[in-house]
LUMZAMI-962010 format. One line per field, with one value per residue: residue number from 0; residue in three letters; x negated, y negated, z negated of N, C-alpha, C in turn. Coordinates in steps of 0.02 Angstrom, whole numbers, plus 50000, padded with zeros to 5 digits. Layout:
# LUMZAMI-962010
i = NUM / ...;
aa = ala / ...;
nxx = X / ...;
nyy = Y / ...;
nzz = Z / ...;
caxx = X / ...;
cayy = Y / ...;
cazz = Z / ...;
cxx = X / ...;
cyy = Y / ...;
czz = Z / ...;
***
This chain:
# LUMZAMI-962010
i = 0 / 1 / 2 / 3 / 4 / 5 / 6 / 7 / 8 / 9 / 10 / 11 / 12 / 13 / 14 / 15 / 16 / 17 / 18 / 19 / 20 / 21 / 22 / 23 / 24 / 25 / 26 / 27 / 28 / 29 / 30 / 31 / 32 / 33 / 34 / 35 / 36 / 37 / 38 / 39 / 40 / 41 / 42 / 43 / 44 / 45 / 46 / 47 / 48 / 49 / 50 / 51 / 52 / 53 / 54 / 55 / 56 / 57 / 58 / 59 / 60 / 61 / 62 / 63 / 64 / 65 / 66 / 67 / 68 / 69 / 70 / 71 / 72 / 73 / 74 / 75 / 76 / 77 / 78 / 79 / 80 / 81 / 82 / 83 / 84 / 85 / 86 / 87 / 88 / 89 / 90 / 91 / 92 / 93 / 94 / 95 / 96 / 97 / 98 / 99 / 100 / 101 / 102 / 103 / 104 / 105 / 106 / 107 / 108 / 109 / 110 / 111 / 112 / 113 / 114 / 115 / 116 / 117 / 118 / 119 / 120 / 121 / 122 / 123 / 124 / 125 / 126 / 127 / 128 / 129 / 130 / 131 / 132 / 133 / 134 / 135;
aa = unk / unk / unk / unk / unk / unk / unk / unk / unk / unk / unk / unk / unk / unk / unk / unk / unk / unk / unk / unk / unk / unk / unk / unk / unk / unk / unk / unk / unk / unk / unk / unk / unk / unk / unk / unk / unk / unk / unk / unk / unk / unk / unk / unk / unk / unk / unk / unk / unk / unk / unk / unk / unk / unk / unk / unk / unk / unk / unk / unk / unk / unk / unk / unk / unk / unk / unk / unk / unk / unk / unk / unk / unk / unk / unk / unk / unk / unk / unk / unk / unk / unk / unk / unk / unk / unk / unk / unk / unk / unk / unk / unk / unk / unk / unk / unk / unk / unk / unk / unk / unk / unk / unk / unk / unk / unk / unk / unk / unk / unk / unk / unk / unk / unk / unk / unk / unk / unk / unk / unk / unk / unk / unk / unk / unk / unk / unk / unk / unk / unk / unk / unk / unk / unk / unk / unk;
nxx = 49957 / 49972 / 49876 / 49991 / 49944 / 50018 / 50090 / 50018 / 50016 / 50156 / 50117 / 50032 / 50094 / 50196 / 50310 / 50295 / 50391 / 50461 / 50388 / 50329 / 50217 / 50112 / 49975 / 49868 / 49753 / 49581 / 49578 / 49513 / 49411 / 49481 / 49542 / 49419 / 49367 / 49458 / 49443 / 49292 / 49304 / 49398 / 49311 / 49224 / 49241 / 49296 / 49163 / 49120 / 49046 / 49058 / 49136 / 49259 / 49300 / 49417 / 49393 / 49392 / 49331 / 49362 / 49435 / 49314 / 49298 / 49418 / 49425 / 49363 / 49329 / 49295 / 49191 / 49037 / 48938 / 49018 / 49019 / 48876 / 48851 / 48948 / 48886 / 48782 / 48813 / 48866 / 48780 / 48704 / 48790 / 48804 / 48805 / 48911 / 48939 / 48978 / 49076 / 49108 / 49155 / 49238 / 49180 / 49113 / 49202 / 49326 / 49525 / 49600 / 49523 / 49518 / 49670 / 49655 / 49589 / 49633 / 49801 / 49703 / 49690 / 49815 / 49883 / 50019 / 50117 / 50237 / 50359 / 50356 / 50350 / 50340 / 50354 / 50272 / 50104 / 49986 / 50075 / 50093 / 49977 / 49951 / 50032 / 49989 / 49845 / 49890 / 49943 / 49834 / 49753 / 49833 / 49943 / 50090 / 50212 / 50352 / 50526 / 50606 / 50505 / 50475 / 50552 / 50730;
nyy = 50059 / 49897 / 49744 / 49637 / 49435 / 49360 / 49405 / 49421 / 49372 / 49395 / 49525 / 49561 / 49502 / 49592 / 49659 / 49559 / 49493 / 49418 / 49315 / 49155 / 49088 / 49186 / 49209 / 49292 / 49439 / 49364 / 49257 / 49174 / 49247 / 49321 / 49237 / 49182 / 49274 / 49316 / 49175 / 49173 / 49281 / 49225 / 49102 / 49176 / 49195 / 49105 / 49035 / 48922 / 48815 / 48787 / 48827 / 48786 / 48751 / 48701 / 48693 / 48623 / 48558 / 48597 / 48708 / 48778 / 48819 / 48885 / 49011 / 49151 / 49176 / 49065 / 49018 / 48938 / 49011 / 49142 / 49071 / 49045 / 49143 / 49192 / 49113 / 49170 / 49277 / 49222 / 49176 / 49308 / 49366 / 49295 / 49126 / 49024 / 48916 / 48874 / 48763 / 48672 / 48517 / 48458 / 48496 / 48455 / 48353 / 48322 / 48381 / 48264 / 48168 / 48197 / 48190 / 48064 / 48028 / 48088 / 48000 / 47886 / 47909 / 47945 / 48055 / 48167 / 48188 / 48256 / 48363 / 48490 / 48653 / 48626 / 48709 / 48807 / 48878 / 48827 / 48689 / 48630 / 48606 / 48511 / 48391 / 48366 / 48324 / 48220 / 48124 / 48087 / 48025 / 47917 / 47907 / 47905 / 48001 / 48015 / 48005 / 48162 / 48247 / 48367 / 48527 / 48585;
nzz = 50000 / 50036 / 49974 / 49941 / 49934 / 49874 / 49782 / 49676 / 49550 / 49514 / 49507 / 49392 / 49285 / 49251 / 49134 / 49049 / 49023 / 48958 / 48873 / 48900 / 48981 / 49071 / 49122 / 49251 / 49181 / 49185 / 49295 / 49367 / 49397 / 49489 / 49591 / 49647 / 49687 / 49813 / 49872 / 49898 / 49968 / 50093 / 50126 / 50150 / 50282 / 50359 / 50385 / 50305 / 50203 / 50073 / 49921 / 49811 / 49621 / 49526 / 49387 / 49225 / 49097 / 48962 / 49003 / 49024 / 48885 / 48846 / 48920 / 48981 / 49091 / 49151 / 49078 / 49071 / 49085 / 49173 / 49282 / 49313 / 49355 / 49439 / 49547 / 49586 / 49613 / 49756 / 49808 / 49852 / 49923 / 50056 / 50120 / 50066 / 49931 / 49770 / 49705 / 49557 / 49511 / 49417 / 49304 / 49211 / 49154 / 49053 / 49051 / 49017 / 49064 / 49210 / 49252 / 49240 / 49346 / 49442 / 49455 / 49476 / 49608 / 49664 / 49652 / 49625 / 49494 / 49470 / 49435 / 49339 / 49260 / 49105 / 48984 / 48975 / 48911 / 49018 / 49038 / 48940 / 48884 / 49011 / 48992 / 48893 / 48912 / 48972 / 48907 / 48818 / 48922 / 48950 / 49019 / 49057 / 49084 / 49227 / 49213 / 49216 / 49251 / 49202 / 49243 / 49174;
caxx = 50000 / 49911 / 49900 / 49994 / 49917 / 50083 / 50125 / 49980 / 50039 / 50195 / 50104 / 49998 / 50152 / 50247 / 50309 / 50279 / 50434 / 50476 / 50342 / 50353 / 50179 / 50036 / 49922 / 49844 / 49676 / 49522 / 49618 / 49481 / 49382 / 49523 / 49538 / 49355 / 49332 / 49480 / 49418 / 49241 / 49297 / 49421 / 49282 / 49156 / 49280 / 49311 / 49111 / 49130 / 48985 / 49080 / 49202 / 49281 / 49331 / 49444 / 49423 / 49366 / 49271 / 49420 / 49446 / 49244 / 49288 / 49476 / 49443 / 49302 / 49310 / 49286 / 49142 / 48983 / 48883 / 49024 / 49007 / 48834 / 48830 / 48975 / 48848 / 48706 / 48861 / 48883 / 48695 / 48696 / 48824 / 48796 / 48804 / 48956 / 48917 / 49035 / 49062 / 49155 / 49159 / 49269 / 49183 / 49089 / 49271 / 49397 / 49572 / 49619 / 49467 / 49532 / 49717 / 49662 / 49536 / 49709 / 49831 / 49671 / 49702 / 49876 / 49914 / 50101 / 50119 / 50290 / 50407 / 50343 / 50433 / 50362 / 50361 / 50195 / 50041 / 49969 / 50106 / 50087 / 49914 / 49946 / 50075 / 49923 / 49808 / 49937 / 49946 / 49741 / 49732 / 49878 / 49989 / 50167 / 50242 / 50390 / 50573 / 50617 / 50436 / 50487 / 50620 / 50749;
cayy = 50000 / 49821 / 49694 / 49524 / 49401 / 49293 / 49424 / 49457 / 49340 / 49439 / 49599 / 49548 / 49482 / 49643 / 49672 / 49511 / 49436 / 49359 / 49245 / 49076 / 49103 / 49228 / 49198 / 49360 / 49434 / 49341 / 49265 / 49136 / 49278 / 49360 / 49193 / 49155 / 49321 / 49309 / 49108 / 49178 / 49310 / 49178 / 49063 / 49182 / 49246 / 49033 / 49014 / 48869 / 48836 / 48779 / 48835 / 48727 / 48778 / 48654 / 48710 / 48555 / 48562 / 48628 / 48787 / 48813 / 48845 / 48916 / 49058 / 49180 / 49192 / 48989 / 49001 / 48910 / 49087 / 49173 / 49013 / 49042 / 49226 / 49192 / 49076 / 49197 / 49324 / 49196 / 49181 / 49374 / 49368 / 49226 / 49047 / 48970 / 48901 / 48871 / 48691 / 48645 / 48460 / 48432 / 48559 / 48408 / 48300 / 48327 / 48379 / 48199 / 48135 / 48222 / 48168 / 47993 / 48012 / 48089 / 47953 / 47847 / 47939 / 47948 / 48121 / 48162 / 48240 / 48262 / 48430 / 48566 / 48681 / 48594 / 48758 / 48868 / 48823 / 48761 / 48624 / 48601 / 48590 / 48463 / 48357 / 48339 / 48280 / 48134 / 48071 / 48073 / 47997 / 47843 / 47927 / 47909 / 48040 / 47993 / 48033 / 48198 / 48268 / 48440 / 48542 / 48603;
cazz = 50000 / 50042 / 49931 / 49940 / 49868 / 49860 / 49737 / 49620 / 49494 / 49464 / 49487 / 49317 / 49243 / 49209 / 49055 / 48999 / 49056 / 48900 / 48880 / 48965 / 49070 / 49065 / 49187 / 49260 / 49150 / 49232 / 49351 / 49393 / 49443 / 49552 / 49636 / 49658 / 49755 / 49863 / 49891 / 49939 / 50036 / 50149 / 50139 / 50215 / 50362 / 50400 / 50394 / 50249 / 50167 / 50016 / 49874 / 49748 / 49596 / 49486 / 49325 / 49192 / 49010 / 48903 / 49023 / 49012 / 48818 / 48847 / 48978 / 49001 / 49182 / 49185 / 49074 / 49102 / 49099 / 49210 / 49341 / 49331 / 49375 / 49533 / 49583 / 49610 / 49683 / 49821 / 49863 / 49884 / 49994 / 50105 / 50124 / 50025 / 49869 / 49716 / 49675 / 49508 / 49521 / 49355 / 49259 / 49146 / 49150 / 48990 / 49077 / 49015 / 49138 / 49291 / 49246 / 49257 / 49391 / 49498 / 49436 / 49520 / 49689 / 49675 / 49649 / 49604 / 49449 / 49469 / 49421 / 49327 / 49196 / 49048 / 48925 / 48971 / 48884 / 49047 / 49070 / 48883 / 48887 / 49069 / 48946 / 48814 / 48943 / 49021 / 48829 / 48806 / 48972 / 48936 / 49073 / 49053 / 49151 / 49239 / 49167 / 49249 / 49253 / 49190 / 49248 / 49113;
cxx = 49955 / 49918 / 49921 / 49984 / 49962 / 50118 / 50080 / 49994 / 50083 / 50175 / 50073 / 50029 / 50203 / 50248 / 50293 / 50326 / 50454 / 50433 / 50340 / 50289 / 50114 / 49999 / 49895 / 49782 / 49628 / 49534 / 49565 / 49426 / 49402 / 49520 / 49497 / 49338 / 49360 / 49449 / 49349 / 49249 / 49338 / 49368 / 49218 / 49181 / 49276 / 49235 / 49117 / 49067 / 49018 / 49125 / 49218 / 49336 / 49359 / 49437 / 49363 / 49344 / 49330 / 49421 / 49366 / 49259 / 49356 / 49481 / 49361 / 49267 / 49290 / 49239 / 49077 / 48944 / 48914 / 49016 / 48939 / 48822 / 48874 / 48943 / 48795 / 48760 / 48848 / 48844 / 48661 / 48742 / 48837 / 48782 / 48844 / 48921 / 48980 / 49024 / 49121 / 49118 / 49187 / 49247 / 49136 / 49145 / 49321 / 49447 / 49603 / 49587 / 49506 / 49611 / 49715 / 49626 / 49602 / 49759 / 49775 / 49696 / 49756 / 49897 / 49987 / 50089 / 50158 / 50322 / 50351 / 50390 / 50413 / 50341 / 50304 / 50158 / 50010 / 50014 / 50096 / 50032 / 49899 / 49995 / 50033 / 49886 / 49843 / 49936 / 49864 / 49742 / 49772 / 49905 / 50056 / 50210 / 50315 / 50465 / 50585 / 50564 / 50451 / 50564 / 50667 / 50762;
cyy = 49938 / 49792 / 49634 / 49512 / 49351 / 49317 / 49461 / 49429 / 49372 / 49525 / 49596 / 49533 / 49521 / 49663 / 49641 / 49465 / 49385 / 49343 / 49204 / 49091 / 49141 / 49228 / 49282 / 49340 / 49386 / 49317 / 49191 / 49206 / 49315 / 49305 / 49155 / 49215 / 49337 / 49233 / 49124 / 49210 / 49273 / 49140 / 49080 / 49190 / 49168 / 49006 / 48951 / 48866 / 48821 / 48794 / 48806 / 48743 / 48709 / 48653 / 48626 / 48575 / 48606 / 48711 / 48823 / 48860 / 48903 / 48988 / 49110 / 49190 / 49105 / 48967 / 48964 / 48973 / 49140 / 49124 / 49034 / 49105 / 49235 / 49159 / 49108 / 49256 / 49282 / 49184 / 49241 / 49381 / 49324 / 49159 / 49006 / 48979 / 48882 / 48803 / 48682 / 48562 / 48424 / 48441 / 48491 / 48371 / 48323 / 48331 / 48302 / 48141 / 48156 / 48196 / 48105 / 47975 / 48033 / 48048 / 47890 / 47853 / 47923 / 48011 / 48117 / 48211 / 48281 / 48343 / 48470 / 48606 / 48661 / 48644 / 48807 / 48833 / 48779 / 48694 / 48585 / 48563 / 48536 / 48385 / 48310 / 48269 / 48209 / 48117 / 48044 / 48021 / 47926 / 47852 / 47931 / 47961 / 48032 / 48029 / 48114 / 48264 / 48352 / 48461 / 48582 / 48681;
czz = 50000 / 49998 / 49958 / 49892 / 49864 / 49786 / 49689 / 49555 / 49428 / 49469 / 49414 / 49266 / 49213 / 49167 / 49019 / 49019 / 49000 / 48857 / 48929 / 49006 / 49017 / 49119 / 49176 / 49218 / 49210 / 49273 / 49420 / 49438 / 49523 / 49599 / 49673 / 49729 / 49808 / 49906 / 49921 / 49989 / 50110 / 50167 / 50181 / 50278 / 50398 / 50422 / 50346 / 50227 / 50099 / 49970 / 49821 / 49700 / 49557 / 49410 / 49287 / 49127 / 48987 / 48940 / 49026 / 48937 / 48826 / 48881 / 48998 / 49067 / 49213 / 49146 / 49108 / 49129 / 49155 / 49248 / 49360 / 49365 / 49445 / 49562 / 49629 / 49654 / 49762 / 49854 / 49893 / 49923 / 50050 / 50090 / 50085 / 49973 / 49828 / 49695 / 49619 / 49503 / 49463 / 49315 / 49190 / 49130 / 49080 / 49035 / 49090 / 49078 / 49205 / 49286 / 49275 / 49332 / 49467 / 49489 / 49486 / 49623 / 49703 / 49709 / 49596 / 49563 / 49441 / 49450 / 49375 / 49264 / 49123 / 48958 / 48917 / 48946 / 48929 / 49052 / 48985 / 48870 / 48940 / 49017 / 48884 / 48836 / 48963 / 48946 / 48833 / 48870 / 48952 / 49007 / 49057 / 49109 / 49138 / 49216 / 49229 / 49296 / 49259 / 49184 / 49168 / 49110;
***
């Protein structure tokens, strides 16, 4: 049977329906090695991971020490390289630094730790998110 990857989320998610969100185990790693392997088939030289200071401490797969070790993966297997670009930023930093851009924060559901944890950051930052932010 193949895998979709539209539906690995809720393949990792079973039996955990009642909890508001569980992100799959390691899921930075699952998404690092589908992201290298698209990125070697496109010829890319680059991959960009988002993760920021707080998920260095929060997440083992967004460690500094696992970053450093997909780093040396991606030099054994070719040419892309792994760029975390936030990874010195506080969530609150990158909040404000997208509020700069004018990224839409708009909808989410409000109740998983990440939106809790996205809710934190717009306070730290001095973000007012707009009435209707999170769905009910």
């Amino acid at each position: 049977m193949p895998l979709d990857p539209a539906q690995i989320g809720a393949i990792f998610r079973r039996g955990h329906e009642r909890k508001a969100h569980v992100p799959p185990p390691h899921r930075d790693l699952v998404a690092l090695s589908l992201g290298l392997s698209h990125a070697a088939n496109l010829g890319a030289r680059r991959l960009c991971l988002a993760v920021n200071r707080e998920d260095t401490a929060d997440d083992a797969s967004a460690s500094h020490a696992f970053l450093a070790q997909f780093r040396l993966i991606c030099g054994l297997l070719g040419e892309t390289r792994l760029a975390t670009p936030f990874v010195d930023l506080a969530k609150a930093d990158v909040i404000r630094l997208g509020a700069r851009l004018g990224v839409d924060y708009a909808t989410h559901c409000g109740r998983c730790p990440q939106c809790r944890k996205r809710s934190e950051a717009c306070a730290a930052a001095g973000l007012v998110e707009p009435a209707g932010t999170y769905r009910a």
